[in-house]
Residue, then its C-alpha position, 0 to 999 in steps of 0.5 A: x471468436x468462434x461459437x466453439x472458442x466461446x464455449x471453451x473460454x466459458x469453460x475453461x473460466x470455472x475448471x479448477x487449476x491443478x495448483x488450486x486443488x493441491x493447495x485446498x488439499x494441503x490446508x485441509x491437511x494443515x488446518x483440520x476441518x471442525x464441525x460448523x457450529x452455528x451457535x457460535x456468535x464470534x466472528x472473524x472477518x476476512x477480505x475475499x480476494x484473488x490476491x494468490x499469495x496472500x492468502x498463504x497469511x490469510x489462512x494462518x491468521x484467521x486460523x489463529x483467530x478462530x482458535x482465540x476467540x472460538x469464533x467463525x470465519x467469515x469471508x465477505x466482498x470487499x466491494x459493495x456488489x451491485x445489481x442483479x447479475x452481479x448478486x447472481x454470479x456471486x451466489x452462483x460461485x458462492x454455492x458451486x465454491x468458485x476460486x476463491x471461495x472454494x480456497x477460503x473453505x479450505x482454511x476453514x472460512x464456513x460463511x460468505x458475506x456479499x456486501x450490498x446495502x440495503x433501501x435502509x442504508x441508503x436511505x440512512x446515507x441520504x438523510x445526512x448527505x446534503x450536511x455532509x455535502x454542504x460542509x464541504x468548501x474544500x478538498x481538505x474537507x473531503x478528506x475529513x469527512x467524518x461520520x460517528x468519530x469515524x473518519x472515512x473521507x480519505x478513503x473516499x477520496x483515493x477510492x473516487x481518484x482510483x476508481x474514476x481515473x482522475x487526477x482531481x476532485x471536483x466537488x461540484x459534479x453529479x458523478x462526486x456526489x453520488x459517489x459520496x452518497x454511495x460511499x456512505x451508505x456503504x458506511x452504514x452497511x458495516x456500521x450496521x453489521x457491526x452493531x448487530x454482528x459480534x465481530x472479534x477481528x478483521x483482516x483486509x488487503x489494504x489500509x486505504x480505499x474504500x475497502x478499508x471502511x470496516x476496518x476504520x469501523x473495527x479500530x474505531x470499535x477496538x476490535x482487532x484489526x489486520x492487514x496482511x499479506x505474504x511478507x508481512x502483518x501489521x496490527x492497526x489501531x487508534x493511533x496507527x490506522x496505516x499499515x507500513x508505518x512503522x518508520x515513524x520509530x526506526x531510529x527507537x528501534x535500530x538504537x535497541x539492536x545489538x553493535x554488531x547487527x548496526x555496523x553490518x547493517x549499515x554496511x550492507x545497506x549502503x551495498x544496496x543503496x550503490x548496487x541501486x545506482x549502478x542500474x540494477x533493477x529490482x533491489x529491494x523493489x521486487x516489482x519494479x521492471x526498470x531502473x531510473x539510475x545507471x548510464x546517461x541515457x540522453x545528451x544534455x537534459x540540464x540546461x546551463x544557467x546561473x538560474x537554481x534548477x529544481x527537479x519535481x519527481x511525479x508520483x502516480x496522481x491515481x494511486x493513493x496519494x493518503x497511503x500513510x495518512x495526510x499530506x501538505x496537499x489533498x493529491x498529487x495533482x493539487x501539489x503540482x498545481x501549486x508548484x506550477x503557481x511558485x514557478x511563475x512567481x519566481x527566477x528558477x529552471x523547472x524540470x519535472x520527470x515521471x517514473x519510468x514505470x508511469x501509470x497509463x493516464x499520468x503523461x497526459x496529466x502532465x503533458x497539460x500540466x506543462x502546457x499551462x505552465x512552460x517554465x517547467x521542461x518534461x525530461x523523458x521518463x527513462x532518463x538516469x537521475x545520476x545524469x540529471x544530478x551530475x548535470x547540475x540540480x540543486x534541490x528535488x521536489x517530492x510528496x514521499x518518494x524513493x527520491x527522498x533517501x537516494x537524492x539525499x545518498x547523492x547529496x542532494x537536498x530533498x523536501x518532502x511536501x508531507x510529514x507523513x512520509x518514510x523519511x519523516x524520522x530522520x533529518x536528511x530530507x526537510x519535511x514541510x508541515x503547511x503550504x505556507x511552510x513549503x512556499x517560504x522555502x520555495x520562494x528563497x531555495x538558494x538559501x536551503x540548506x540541510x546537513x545530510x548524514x548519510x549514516x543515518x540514510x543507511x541506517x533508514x534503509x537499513x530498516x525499512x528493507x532489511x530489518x523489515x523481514x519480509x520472510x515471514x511465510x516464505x524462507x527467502x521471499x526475494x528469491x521466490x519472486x525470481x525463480x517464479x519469473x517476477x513480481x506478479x506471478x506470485x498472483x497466479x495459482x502457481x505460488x500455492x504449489x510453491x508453498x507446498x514445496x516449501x512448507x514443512x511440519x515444523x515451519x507450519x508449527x512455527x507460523x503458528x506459534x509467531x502470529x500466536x505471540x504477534x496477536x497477543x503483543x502490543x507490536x505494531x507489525x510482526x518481525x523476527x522477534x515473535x518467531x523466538x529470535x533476533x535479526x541474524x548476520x545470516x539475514x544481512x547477507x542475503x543481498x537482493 
């Protein structure tokens, strides 16, 4: 790259977009200015981040939070910034309100945390290290990993899965251990800030990793604690410190809806269910770019046998195996080698099959997996599940994927190696509690047996994908998503002049007013109801 080329990439990296100018003028006029007032001691903490359409949620939030508990608005780092070029960069953006820091001033953010712990905290994290490293035989205890009642260790291991780009922990090398070292202090950074701080409420991206760490802290301390994004918000607590888990109470909920929203709705929930399986991509899965349904794509993948032949659908062994709390097995990749043990203890035909967006890294993982244990074949990952199942498999193996409702609509029997699944409320998948539960089952599949209803499949869907608005901010979320060009894009500055071409006087007002009475509820997550109204046939029309 030319000197030239250098300059103006260097340049072009602090120009500030139209859309982003735009959007800081119309919070400014949404979210009137008030003189700083240092002398307040409350304290809204909100995750900084680049996540674009979030942050439509994020001003209305932490201004509702603001007016409530008369407090500032903090917007702090959520990683732990290490270094010294790193500190310099974010002061320098701090101080020159760089994106996204000139964003957040907008909505009335006044002060920036950079999160980096201290000699203290580390030498805090050291002095309990080796006990805590010590009590660890096992990788169900790196999950447990508690300090002060607070439990973290789940975060610790989906962040060293992520971060690392490992299918697996092993608790024996240096690099784990000075994670985990770091990661405590980092512990003790929040712990400490809280102690000091007079924190009224937090507002992170994400329940899980280590970025979650204050929020376990908040909860732990009964400070409101949220996590928020453009399609929706959810309040966590004690017993509920997972966003999304609200299909634990679906059938509750669905039983108290008026007859005629039930009938329509299962009704157009099963449309979904058969426009999936006709190949459509994107129903009700705006971020995904390819079907694993439609035509048969390949010549025979099931091969003929009198053996029972089950399916192991993968999951992406990087990504969060904890994202609604624990399972039978740590991650995925434990899971697997588990199964690749039964499969030489026993009589069947084994396939296993990735998603055919797979994450880069995971066809590797399973490539060798299959190596080692060759009772298993490796269909391709575009291969159409309706081939798979009209070609003859008898039972699909998952943790908590998708599969668990579509096999089931096909009438396939489905065990989820999880209780902690989307599933978990209704009885057309088996939900095994313990490996010594998944092995028996295992051991004797011709014998398995569950009574699919498939109203009850319709009605999951119905309200995890339907009834679950996902319009709380933009009128028709889904159709957002396609005239900005797909899934992603809501990322980029472009959505912020979206919203101001959606936004109006009156829906300002009536965000507001919904969060108000969301906050000030006992609910779980926020849906039609805070906004003065009922799930309408209006909104099981719209099919997408």
């Amino acid at each position: 790259m030319s000197v030239f080329r250098k300059i103006k990439s260097r340049l072009d990296q602090w120009r500030v977009s139209e859309h982003v100018k735009r959007y800081i003028i119309l919070n400014n006029n949404m979210f009137p200015k008030i003189k700083t007032n240092q002398e307040k001691s409350s304290i809204i903490l909100m995750e900084l981040n680049l996540t674009r359409s979030a942050h439509i949620s994020y001003s209305y939030l932490s201004n509702v939070l603001k007016d409530k508990y008369n407090a500032n608005i903090v917007g702090y780092s959520p990683l732990a910034i290490r270094g010294i070029k790193n500190k310099i960069s974010f002061c320098v953006r701090r101080l020159t309100l760089r994106e996204p820091f000139n964003v957040y001033r907008s909505f009335n953010c006044t002060r920036f945390l950079m999160v980096s712990p201290s000699r203290k905290h580390r030498n805090k994290a050291k002095s309990i290290f080796e006990s805590v490293y010590a009590s660890l035989s096992s990788k169900r205890d790196i999950e447990n990993i508690t300090i002060d009642g607070v439990k973290i260790g789940d975060l610790i291991y989906d962040t060293y899965l992520m971060e690392k780009k490992l299918p697996t922990i092993d608790v024996s090398t240096k690099i784990f251990q000075d994670f985990l070292l770091d990661s405590i202090s980092i512990y003790y950074y929040w712990d400490d800030y809280f102690n000091i701080k007079n924190v009224k409420a937090i507002n992170v991206s994400h329940c899980v990793y280590n970025i979650a760490i204050p929020l376990r802290i908040a909860i732990s301390k009964n400070i409101d604690a949220f996590q928020a994004n453009v399609t929706h918000l959810y309040k966590l607590t004690p017993s509920e410190m997972f966003a999304y888990n609200d299909f634990k109470k679906f059938p509750e909920i669905f039983s108290s809806l008026p007859n005629k929203i039930r009938d329509d709705g299962l009704e157009e929930a099963k449309r979904r269910i058969e426009r999936r399986f006709s190949g459509e991509v994107g129903v009700d899965m705006s971020y995904s770019s390819k079907s694993a349904y439609g035509a048969p794509r390949h010549a025979t993948l099931i091969k003929k046998s009198p053996r029972p032949k089950i399916l192991v659908a993968t999951h992406c062994f990087f990504d969060s195996p904890h994202s609604y709390g624990d399972n039978v097995f740590p991650d995925f990749y434990e899971w697997l080698e588990f199964l690749g043990k039964i499969s030489e203890e026993t009589d069947y035909d084994w396939y296993i099959k990735t998603h055919p967006d797979y994450l880069p890294g995971t066809k590797d993982i399973v490539d060798n997996f299959v190596s080692r244990y060759p009772r298993f074949q490796l269909l391709p990952a575009d291969s159409s599940h309706l081939q798979i199942i009209a070609e003859g498999i008898d039972v699909a193996l998952t943790v908590y994927g998708t599969l668990g409702f579509e096999y089931a609509a096909l009438g396939i029997p489905v065990i989820n190696a999880s209780t902690n699944n989307p599933h978990t409320a209704y009885n057309f998948n088996i939900h095994v509690k313990s490996e010594e539960e998944y092995k028996h089952l295992l051991s004797d599949i011709k014998n398995i047996s569950v009574d699919i209803d498939k109203k009850e499949i319709y009605e999951y869907y119905f309200m995890r994908f339907i009834f679950n608005t996902e319009g709380i901010f933009f009128s028709n979320y889904q159709d957002m998503i396609e005239r900005i060009g797909g899934y992603y894009n809501q990322f980029n500055p472009s959505i912020y002049s979206y919203w101001e071409h959606e936004l109006t006087k009156d829906k300002h007002v009536n965000i507001i007013n919904a969060i108000e009475k969301f906050i000030n509820s006992n609910d779980f997550r926020m849906n039609y109801s805070h906004f003065g109204r009922e799930i309408s046939l209006h909104d099981l029309n719209y099919s997408k």
